[in-house]
C-alpha positions in Angstrom: 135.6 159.7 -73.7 133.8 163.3 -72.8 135.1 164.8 -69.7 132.0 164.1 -67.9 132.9 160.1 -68.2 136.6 160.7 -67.6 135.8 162.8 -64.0 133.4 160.0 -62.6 135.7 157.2 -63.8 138.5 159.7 -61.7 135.8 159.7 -58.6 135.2 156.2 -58.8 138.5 155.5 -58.3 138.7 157.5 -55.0 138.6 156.1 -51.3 136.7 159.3 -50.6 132.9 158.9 -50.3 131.6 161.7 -53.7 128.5 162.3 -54.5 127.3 164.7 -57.3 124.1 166.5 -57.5 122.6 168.9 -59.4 120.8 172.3 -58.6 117.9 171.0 -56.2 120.0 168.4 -54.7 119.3 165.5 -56.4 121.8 162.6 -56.7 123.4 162.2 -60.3 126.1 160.0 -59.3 127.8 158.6 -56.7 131.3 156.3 -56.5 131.4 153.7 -54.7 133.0 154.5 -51.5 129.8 156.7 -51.5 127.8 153.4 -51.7 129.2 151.7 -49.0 129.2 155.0 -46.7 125.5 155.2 -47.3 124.6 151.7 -47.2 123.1 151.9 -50.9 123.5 151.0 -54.1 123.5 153.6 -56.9 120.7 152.6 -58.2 118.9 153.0 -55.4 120.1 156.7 -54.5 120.2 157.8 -58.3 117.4 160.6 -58.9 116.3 160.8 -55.1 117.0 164.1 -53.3 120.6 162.8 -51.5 118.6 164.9 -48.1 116.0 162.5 -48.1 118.8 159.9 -47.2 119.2 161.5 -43.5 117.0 161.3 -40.2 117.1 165.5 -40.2 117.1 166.3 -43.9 116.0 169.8 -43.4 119.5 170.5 -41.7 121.5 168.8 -44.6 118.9 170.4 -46.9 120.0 174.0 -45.6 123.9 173.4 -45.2 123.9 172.3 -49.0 121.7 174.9 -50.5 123.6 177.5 -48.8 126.5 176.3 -51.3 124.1 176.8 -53.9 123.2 180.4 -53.1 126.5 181.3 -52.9 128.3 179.7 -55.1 131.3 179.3 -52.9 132.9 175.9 -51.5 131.5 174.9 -48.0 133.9 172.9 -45.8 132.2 171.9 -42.2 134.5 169.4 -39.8 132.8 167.0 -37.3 129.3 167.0 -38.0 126.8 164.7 -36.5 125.1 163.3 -39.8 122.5 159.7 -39.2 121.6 157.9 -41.7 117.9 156.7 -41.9 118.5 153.0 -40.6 122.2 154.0 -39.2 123.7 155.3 -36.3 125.2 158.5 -36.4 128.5 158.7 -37.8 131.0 161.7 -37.8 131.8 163.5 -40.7 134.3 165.9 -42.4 132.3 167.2 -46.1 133.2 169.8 -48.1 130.1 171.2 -50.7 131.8 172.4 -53.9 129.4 174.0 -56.4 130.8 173.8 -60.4 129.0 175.0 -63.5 129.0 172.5 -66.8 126.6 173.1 -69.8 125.1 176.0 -68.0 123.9 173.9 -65.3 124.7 174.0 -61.7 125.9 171.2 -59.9 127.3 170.4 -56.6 130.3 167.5 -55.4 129.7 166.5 -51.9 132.9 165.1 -50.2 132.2 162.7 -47.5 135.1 161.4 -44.9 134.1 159.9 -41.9 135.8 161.4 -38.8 135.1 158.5 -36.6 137.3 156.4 -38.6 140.2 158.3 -38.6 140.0 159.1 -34.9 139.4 155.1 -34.6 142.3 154.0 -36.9 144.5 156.8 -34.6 143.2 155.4 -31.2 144.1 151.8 -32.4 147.2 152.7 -33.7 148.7 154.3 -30.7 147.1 151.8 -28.5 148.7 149.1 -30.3 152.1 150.8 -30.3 151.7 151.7 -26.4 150.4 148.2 -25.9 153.7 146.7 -28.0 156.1 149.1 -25.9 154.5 147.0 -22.7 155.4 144.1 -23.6 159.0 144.7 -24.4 159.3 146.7 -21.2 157.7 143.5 -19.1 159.8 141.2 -21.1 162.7 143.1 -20.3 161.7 142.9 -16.5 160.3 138.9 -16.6 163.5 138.2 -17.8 165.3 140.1 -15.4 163.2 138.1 -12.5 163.3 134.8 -14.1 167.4 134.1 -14.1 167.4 134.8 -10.1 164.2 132.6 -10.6 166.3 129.7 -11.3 169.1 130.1 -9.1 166.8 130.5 -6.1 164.6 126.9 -7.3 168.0 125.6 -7.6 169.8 126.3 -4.3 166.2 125.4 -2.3 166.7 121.9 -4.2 170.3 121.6 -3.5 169.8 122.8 0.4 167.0 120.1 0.8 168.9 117.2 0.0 171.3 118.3 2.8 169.2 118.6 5.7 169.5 116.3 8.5 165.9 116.3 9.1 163.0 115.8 6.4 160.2 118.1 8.5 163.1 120.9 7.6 162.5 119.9 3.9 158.9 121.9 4.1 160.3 125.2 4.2 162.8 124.2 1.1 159.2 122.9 -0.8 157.6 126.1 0.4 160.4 128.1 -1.8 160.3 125.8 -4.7 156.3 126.0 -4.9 156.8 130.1 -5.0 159.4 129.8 -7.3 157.5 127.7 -9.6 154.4 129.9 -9.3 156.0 133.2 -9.7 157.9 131.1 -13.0 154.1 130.7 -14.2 153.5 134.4 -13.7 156.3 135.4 -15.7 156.0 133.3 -18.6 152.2 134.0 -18.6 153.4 137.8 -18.9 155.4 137.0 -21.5 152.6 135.3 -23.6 153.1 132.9 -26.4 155.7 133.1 -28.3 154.5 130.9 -31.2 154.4 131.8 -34.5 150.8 131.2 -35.6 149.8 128.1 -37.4 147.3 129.4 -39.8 145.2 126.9 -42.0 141.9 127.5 -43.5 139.3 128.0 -40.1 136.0 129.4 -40.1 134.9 132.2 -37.3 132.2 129.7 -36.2 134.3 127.6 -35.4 136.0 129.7 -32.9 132.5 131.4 -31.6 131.4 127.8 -31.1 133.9 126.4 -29.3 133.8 129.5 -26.8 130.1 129.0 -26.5 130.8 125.9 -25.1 133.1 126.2 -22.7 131.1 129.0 -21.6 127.9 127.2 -21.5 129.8 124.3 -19.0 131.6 127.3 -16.6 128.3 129.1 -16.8 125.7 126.6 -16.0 122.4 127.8 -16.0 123.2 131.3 -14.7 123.8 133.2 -17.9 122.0 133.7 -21.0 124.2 132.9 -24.0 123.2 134.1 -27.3 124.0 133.1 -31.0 124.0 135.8 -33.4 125.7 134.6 -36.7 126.2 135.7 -40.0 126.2 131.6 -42.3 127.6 133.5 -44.9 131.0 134.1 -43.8 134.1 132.8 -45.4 136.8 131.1 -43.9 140.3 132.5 -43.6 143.7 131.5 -42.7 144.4 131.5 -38.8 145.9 129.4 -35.7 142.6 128.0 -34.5 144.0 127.0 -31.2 145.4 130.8 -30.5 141.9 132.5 -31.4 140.2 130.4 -29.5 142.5 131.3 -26.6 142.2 135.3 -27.5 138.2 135.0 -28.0 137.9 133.1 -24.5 139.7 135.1 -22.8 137.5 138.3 -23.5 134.4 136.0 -23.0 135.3 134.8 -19.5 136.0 138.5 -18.4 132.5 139.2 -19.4 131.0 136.2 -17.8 133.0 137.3 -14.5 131.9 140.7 -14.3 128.2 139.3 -15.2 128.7 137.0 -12.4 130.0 139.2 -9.5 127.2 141.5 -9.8 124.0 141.7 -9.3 122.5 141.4 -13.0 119.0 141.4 -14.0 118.7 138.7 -16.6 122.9 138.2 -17.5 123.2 137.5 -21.3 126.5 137.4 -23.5 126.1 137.3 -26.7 128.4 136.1 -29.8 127.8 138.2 -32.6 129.3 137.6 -36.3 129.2 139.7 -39.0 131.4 141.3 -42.2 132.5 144.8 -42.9 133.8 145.8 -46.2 136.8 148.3 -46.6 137.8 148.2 -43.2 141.2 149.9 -41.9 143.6 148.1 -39.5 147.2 149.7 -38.7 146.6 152.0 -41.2 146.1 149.1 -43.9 142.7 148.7 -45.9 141.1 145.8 -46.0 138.3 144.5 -49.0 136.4 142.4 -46.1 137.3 141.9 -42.5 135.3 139.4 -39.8 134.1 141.3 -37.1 133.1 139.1 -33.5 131.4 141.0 -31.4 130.9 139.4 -27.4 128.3 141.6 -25.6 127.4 141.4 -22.4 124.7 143.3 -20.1 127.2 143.5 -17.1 128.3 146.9 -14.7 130.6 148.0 -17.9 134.2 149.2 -17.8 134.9 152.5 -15.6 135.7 155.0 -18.6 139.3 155.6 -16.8 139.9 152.4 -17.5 139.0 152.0 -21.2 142.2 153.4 -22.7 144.6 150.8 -20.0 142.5 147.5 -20.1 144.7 145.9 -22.7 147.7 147.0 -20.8 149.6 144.3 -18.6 148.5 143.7 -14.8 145.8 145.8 -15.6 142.5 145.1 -14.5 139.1 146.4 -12.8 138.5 143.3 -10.8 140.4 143.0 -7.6 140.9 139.0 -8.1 142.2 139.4 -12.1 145.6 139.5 -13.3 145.4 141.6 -16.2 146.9 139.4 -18.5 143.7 138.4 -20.1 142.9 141.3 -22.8 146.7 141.6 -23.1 147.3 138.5 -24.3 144.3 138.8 -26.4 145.8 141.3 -28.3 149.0 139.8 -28.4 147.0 137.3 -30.4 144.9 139.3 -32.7 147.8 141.3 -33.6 149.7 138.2 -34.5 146.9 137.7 -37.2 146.6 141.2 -38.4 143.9 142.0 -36.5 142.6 144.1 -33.7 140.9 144.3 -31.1 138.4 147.6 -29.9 135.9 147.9 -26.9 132.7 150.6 -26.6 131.4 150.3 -23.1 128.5 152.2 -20.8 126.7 150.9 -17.9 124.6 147.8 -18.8 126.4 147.4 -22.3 130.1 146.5 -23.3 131.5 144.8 -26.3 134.5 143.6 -27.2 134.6 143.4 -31.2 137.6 141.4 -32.7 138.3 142.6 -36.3 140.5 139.9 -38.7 141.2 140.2 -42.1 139.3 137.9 -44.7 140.4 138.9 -47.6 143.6 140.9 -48.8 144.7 144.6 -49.0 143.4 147.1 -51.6 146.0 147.6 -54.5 145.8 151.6 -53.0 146.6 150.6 -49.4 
């Protein structure tokens, strides 16, 4: 094997997006976390200039033959780089320029920024969200053992009154009892272990669409968007359901209580390969998005919504989103939200298929 064939077997073993090009920029190789960071196959990239790939290719053309003319390693953090058919993503690169046979030739290193920030946000808002829940357990707990006792004694002290109008109050204590019970255990969310068998994703997105379509009536648009080709994976059908409807009512509620031209939600399906959740790498993760065309989420809100007794509406409990999470996590998963004015959505990742041997 010649050392060119044993460094871009090395490279195509890395999670690292590489690229190598020669003298006037044109691709030679690339691995294939390059691939799926540009969207293209190698032999679609393979003897094009790798600028032409970019919306502003004279930028990228001048950062990368600057390494050229001087012959030195270029290393930029954070820039803004868009694809042609892409949104922009964030990128650390580093430009090394190394001679062999007399020829220039230059190794692009590609990481996108985005995703790191994005597998640190939904780390610590996972953790944050876990250290919730045992605090509120802690607490529910706490609330539900008087709870009992007071249920107990209103029952007791009801069969010993003389007169039964007096036995209104006692019901007045039980009812309160029992509803602040339902609060509590409601806060405390399911604590069933998942039954997973083999469900598909449309089944869940179906389901939701119709319970949406019945509490919606004719007032909202719903939208299918659906990808046929996804597989099935193992999950509690019952529990996504739950987690999926729960983020799907809070958008038809906000879409409701304001004044929206046209309200739509749309279920969106789709795949995403080499995906990171908890700091695991996945082959192939489901992603359901549910969009809506609501007011959006205030951005001081973004970083509590899946918080307990947390919520932007002054009639919700909060619980909604947590216990969504609570869900999703249970299966692997997570759950992340982008929202401006006139746009949010809620985008539930699950694994499909297993860990990379490297994760």
């Amino acid at each position: 094997m010649s050392d060119t064939d044993f460094f871009r077997q090395l490279v195509d073993h890395q999670f690292t997006a590489v690229i190598q090009l020669d003298e006037t920029l044109i691709v030679e190789h690339v691995n294939p976390s390059a691939e799926l960071l540009l969207i293209r196959s190698g032999k679609q990239v393979l003897g094009q200039p790798f600028y032409a790939l970019f919306v502003n290719p004279t930028e990228i053309r001048e950062v990368l033959m600057s390494a050229v003319d001087e012959g030195t390693t270029l290393s930029v953090r954070s820039a803004q780089w868009q694809l042609v058919h892409r949104e922009a993503m964030t990128l650390d690169f580093m430009v090394t320029p190394y001679m062999e046979d007399e020829q220039l030739h230059l190794i692009v290193e590609m990481l996108p920024a985005d995703r790191a920030m994005r597998i640190s946000r939904d780390e610590g808002l996972i953790e944050q969200t876990e250290t919730t829940r045992h605090l509120v357990r802690g607490v529910a707990h706490e609330i539900k053992n008087p709870l009992g006792g007071i249920r107990g004694a209103a029952q007791l002290l009801a069969s010993e009154l003389p007169d039964a109008s007096l036995q209104e109050y006692t019901q007045v204590i039980i009812e309160e009892a029992d509803r602040l019970r339902n609060l509590v255990d409601r806060m405390l969310g399911s604590h069933q272990v998942p039954n997973k068998v083999p469900v598909n994703i449309h089944q869940i997105a179906e389901r939701v669409y119709s319970l949406l379509n019945v509490e919606s009536g004719d007032e909202i648009d719903l939208v299918r968007d659906y990808d046929p080709s996804i597989p099935d994976m193992e999950a509690d059908e019952a529990q996504l359901i739950q987690a999926v409807l729960n983020i799907a009512r809070n958008a038809l509620q906000a879409l409701l209580e304001n004044d929206i031209v046209k309200p739509t939600i749309t279920l969106r399906t789709r795949t995403v390969r080499q995906f990171t959740i908890r700091q695991h790498r996945y082959r192939l993760v489901v992603r359901l998005d549910v969009l809506d065309n609501g007011p959006g989420i205030p951005p001081e809100m973004l970083e509590k919504i899946f918080y307990p007794m947390i919520s932007g509406r002054p009639s919700g409990t909060g619980l909604g989103l947590s216990i969504a999470q609570q869900i999703i996590n249970y299966h692997a998963g997570v759950i992340e939200c982008d929202s401006v004015p006139g746009s949010t959505r809620f985008s539930v990742y699950l694994p499909l298929e297993g860990l990379n041997e490297q994760s």
